[in-house]
LUMVEX-491907 format. One record per atom (N, C-alpha, C): residue number from 1; residue in one letter; atom name; x, y, z. Coordinates in steps of 0.05 Angstrom, whole numbers, plus 5000, padded with zeros to 4 digits. Each point is the difference from the previous one (the first is absolute). Layout:
<nodes>
NUM; A; CA; X; Y; Z $
...
</nodes>
This chain:
<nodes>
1; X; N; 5477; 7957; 4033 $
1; X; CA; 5021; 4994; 4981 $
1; X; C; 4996; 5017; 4975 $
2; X; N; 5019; 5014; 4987 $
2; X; CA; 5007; 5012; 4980 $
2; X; C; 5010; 4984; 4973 $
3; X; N; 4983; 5009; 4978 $
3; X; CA; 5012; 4984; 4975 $
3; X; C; 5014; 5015; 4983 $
4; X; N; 5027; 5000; 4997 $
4; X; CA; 5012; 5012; 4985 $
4; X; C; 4991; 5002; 4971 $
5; X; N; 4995; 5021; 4980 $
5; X; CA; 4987; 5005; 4977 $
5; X; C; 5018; 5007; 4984 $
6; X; N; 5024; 5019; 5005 $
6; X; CA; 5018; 5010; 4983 $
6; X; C; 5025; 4979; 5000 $
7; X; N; 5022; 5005; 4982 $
7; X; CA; 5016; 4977; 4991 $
7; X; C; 4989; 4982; 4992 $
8; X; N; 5026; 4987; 4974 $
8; X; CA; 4990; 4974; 4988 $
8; X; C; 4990; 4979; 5015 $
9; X; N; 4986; 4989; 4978 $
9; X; CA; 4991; 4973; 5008 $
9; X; C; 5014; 4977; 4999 $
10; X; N; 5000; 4974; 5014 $
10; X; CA; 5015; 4977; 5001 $
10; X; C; 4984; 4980; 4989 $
11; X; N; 4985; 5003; 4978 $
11; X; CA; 4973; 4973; 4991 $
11; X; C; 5029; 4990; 4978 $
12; X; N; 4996; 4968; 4999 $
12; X; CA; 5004; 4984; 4978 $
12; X; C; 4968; 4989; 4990 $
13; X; N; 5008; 4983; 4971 $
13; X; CA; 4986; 4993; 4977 $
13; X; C; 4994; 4968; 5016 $
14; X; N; 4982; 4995; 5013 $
14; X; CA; 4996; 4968; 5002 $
14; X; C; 4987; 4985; 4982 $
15; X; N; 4982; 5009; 4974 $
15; X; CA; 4994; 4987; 4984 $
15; X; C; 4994; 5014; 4978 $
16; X; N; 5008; 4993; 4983 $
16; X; CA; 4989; 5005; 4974 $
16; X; C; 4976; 4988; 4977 $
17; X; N; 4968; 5007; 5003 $
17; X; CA; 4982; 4989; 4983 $
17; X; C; 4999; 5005; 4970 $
18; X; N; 4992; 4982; 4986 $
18; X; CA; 4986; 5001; 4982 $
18; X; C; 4989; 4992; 4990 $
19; X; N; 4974; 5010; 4977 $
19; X; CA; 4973; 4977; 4996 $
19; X; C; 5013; 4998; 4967 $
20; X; N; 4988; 4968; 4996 $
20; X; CA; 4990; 4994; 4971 $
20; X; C; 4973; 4982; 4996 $
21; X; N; 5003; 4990; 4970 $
21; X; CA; 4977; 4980; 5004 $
21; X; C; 5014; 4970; 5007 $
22; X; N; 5021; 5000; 5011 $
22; X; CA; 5013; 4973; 4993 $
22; X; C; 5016; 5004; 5022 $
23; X; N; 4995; 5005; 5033 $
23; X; CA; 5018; 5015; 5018 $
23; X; C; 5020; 4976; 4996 $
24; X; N; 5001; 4964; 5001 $
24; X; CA; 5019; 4985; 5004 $
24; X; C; 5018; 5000; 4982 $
25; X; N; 4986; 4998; 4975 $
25; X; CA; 5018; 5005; 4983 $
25; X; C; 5027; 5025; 4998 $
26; X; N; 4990; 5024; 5000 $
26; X; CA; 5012; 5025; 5011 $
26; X; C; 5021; 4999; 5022 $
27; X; N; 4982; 4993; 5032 $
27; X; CA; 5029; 4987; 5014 $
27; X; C; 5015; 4981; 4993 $
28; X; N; 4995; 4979; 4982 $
28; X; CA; 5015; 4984; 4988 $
28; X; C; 5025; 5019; 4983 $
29; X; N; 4986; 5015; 4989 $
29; X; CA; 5020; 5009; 4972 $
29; X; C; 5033; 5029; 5021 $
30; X; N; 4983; 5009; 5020 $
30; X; CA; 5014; 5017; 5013 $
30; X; C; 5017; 4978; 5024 $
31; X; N; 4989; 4989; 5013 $
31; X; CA; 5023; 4976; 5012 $
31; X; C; 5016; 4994; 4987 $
32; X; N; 4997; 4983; 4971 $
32; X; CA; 5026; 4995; 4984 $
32; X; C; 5020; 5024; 4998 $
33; X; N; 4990; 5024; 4985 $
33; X; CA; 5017; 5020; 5002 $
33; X; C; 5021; 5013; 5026 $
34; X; N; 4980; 4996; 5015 $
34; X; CA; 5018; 5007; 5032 $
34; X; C; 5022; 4976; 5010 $
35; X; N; 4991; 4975; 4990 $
35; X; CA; 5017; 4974; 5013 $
35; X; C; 4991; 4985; 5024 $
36; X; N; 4967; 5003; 4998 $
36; X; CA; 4990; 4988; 5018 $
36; X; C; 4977; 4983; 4994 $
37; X; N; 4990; 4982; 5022 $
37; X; CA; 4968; 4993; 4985 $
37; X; C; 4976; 5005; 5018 $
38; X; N; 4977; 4999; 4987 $
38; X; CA; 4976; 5015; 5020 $
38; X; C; 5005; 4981; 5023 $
39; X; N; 4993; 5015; 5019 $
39; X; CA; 4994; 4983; 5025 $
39; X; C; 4982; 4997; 5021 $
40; X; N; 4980; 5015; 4997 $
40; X; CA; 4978; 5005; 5007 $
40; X; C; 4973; 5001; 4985 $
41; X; N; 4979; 4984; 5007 $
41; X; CA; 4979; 5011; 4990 $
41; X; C; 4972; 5008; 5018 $
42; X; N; 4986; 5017; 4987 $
42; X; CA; 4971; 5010; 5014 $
42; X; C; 4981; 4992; 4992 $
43; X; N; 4980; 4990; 5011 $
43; X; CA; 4965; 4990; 4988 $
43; X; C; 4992; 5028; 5003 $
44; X; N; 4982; 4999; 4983 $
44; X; CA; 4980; 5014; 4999 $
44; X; C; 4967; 4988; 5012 $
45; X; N; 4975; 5023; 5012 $
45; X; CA; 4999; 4982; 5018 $
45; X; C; 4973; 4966; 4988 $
46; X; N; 5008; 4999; 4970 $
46; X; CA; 4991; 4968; 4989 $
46; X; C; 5030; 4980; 5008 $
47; X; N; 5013; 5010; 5005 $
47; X; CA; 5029; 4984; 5012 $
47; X; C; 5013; 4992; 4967 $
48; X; N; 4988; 5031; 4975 $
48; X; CA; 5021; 4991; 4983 $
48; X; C; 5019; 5024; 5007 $
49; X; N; 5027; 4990; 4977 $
49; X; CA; 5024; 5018; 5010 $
49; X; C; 4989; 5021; 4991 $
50; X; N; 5008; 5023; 5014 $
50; X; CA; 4996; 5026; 4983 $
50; X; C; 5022; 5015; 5008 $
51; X; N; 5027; 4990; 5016 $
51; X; CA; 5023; 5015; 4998 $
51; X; C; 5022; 4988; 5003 $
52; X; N; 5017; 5013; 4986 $
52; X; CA; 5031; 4974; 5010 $
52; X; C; 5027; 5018; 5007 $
53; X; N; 5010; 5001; 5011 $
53; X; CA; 5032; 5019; 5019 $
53; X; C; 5015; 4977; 4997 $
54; X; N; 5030; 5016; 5005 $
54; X; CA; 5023; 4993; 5003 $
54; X; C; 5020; 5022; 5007 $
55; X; N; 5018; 4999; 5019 $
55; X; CA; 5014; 5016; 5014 $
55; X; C; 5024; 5010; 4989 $
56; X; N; 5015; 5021; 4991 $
56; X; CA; 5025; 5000; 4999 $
56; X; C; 5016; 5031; 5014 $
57; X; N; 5017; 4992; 5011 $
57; X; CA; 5009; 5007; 5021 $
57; X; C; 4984; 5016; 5025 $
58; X; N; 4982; 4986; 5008 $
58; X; CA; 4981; 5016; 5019 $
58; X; C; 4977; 5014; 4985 $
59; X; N; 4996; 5002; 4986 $
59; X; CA; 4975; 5005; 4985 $
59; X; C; 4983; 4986; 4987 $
60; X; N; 4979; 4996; 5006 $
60; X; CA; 4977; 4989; 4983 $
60; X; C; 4989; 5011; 4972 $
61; X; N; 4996; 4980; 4986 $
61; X; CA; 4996; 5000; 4965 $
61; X; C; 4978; 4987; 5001 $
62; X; N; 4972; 5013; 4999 $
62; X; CA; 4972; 4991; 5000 $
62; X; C; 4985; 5001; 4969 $
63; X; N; 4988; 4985; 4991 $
63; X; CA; 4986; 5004; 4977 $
63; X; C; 4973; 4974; 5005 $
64; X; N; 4986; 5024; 4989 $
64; X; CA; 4967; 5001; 4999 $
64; X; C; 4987; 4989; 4974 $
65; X; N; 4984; 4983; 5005 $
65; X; CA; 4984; 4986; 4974 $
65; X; C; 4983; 5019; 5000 $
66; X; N; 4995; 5021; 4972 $
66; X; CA; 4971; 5020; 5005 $
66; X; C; 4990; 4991; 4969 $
67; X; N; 4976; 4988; 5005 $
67; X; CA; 4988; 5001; 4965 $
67; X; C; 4994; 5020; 4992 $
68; X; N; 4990; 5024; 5011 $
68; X; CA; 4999; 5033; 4983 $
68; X; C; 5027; 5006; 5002 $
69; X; N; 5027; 4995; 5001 $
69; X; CA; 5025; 5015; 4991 $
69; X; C; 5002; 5003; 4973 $
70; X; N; 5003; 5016; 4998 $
70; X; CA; 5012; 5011; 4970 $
70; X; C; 5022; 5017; 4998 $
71; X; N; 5019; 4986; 4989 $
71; X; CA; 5029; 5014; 4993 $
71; X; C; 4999; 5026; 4991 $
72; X; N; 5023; 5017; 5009 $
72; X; CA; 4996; 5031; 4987 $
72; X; C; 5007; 5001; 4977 $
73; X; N; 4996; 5025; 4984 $
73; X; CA; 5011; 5004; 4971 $
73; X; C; 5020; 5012; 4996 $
74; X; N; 5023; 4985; 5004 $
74; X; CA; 5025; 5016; 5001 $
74; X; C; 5010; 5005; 4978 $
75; X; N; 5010; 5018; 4992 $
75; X; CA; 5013; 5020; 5012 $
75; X; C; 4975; 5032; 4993 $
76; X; N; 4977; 4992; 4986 $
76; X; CA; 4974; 5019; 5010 $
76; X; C; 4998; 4999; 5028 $
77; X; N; 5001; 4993; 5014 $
77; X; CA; 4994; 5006; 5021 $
77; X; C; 5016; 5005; 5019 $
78; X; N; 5000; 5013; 5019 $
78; X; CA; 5015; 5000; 5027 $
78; X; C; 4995; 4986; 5020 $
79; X; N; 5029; 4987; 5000 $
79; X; CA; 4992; 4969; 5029 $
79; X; C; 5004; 5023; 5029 $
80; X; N; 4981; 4981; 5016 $
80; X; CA; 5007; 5014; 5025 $
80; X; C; 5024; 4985; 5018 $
81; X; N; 5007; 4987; 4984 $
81; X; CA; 5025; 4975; 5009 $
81; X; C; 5011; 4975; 4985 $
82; X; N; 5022; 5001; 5005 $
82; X; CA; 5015; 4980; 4985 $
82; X; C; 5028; 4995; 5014 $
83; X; N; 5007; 4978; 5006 $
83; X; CA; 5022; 4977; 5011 $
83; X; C; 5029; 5014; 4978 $
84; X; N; 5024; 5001; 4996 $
84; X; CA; 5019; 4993; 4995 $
84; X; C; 5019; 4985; 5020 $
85; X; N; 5018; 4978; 4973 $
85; X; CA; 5013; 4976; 5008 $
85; X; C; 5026; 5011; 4999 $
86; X; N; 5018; 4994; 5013 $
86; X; CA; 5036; 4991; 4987 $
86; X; C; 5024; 4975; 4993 $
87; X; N; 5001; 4994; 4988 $
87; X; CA; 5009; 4984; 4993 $
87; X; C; 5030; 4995; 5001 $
88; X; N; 5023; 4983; 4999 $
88; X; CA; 5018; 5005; 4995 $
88; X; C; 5008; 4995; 4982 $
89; X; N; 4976; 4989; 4974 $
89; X; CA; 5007; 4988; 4972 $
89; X; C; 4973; 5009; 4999 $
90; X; N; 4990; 5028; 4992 $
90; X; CA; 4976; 5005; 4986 $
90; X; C; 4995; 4989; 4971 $
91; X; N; 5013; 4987; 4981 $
91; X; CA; 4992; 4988; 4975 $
91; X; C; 4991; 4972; 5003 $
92; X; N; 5010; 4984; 5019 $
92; X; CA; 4990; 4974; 5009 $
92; X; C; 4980; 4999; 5020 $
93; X; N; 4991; 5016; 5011 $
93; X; CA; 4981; 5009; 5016 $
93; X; C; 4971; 5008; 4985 $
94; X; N; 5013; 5020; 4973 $
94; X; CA; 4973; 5012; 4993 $
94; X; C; 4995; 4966; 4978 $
95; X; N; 5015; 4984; 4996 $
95; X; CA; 4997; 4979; 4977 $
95; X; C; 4988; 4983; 5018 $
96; X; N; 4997; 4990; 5019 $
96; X; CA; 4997; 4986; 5030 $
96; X; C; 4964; 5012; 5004 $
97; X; N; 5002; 5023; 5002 $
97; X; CA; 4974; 5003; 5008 $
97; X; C; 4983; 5003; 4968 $
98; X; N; 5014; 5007; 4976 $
98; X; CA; 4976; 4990; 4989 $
98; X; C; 4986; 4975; 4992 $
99; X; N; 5022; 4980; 4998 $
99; X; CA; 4997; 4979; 5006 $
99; X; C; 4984; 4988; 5017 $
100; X; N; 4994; 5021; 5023 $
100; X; CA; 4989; 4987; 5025 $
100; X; C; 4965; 5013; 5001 $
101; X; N; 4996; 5016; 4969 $
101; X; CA; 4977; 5015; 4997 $
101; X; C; 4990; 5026; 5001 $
102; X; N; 5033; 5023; 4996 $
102; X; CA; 4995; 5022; 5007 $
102; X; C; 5000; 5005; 4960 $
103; X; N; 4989; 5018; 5002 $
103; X; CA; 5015; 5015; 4965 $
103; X; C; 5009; 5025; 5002 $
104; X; N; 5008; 5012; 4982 $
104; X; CA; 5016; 5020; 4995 $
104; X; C; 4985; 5025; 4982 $
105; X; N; 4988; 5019; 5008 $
105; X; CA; 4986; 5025; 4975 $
105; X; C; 5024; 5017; 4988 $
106; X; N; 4993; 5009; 4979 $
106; X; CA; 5013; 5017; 4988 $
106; X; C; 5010; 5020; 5013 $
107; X; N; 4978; 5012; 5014 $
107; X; CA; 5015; 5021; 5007 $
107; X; C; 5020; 4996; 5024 $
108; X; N; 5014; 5023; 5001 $
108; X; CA; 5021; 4984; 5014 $
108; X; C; 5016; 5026; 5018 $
109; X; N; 4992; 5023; 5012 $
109; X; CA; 5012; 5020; 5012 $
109; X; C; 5030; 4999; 5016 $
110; X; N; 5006; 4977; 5005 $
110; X; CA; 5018; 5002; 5018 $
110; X; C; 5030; 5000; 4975 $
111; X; N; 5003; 4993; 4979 $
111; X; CA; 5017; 5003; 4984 $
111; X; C; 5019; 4976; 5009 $
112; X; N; 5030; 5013; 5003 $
112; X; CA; 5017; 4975; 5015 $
112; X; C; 4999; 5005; 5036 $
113; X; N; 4986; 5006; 5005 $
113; X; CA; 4995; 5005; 5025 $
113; X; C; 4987; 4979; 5014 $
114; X; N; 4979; 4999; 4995 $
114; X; CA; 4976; 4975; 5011 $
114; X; C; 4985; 4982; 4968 $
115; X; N; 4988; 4982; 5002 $
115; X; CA; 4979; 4989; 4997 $
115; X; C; 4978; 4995; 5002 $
116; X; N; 4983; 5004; 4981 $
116; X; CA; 4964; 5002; 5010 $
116; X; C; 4993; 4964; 5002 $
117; X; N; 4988; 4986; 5015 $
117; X; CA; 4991; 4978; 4981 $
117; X; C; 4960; 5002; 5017 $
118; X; N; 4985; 4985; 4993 $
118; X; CA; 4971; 4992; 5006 $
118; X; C; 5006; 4974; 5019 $
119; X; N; 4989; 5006; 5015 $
119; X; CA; 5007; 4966; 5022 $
119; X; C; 4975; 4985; 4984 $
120; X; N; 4993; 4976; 5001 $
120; X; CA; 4974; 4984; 4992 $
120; X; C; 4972; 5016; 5007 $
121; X; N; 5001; 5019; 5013 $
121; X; CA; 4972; 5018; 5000 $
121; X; C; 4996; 5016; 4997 $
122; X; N; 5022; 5007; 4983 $
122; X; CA; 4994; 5024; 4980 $
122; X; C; 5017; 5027; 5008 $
123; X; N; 5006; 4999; 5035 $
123; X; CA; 5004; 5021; 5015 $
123; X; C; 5042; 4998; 4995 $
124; X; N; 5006; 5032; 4993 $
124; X; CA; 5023; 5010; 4989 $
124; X; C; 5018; 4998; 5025 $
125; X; N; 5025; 4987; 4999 $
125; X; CA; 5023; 5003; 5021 $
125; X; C; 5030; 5004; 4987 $
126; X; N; 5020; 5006; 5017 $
126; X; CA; 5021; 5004; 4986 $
126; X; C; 5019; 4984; 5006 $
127; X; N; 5024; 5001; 4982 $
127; X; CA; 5019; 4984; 5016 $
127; X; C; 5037; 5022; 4985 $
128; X; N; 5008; 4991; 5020 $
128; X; CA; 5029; 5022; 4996 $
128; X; C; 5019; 4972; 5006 $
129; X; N; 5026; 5009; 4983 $
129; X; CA; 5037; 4987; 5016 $
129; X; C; 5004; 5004; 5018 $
130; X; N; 5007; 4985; 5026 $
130; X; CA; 5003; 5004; 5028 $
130; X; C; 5019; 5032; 4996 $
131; X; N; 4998; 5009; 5028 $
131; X; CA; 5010; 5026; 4999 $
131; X; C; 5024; 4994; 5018 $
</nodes>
């Protein structure tokens, strides 16, 4: 049998991770934003949690309890990744999530384009007006 090498690839995204020090909290704060609630959790192997998911539309949303995480220095630094949201009412959304523990930095590159905010761990995401 022959494996074809040339032409695109057919992979989808089945999960998306990420670590903080506070993984439940974190999936907590990104469930609310998506319109879902965690629904899964993982022991670690003392059978405490050390991860919690929730699905939306076929993809998994994993987040990791790490006590050495430390948030990047944005905008010193370069993320090797970051989430943007859409909204169909981005001003009740970005008021919604800070409410819900995200804040907002000064700096702010996207102009009227996007929005920068900090989720509760520090780590930079965006959010835009539905398109």
């Amino acid at each position: 049998m022959t494996t074809k090498t040339d032409g695109p690839l057919n992979g989808t995204i089945m999960c998306h991770a990420m670590w903080a020090r506070d993984g439940r909290a974190l999936a907590d704060f990104y469930a609310t934003a998506l319109g879902t609630t965690v629904s899964q959790t993982y022991p670690d192997g003392q059978g405490n949690e050390a991860a919690c998911a929730f699905y939306v539309n076929g993809a998994m949303y994993l987040f990791y309890t790490s006590a050495s995480f430390t948030a990047p220095t944005w905008p010193e630094e370069e993320l090797p990744f970051h989430m943007d949201f859409t909204f169909p009412d981005v001003a009740a959304a970005e008021q919604r999530l800070l409410e819900r523990g995200a804040t907002k930095p000064a700096h702010q590159p996207g102009g009227k384009h996007w929005t920068v905010l900090l989720d509760p761990s520090g780590q930079p995401f965006c959010i835009h007006g539905a398109h």
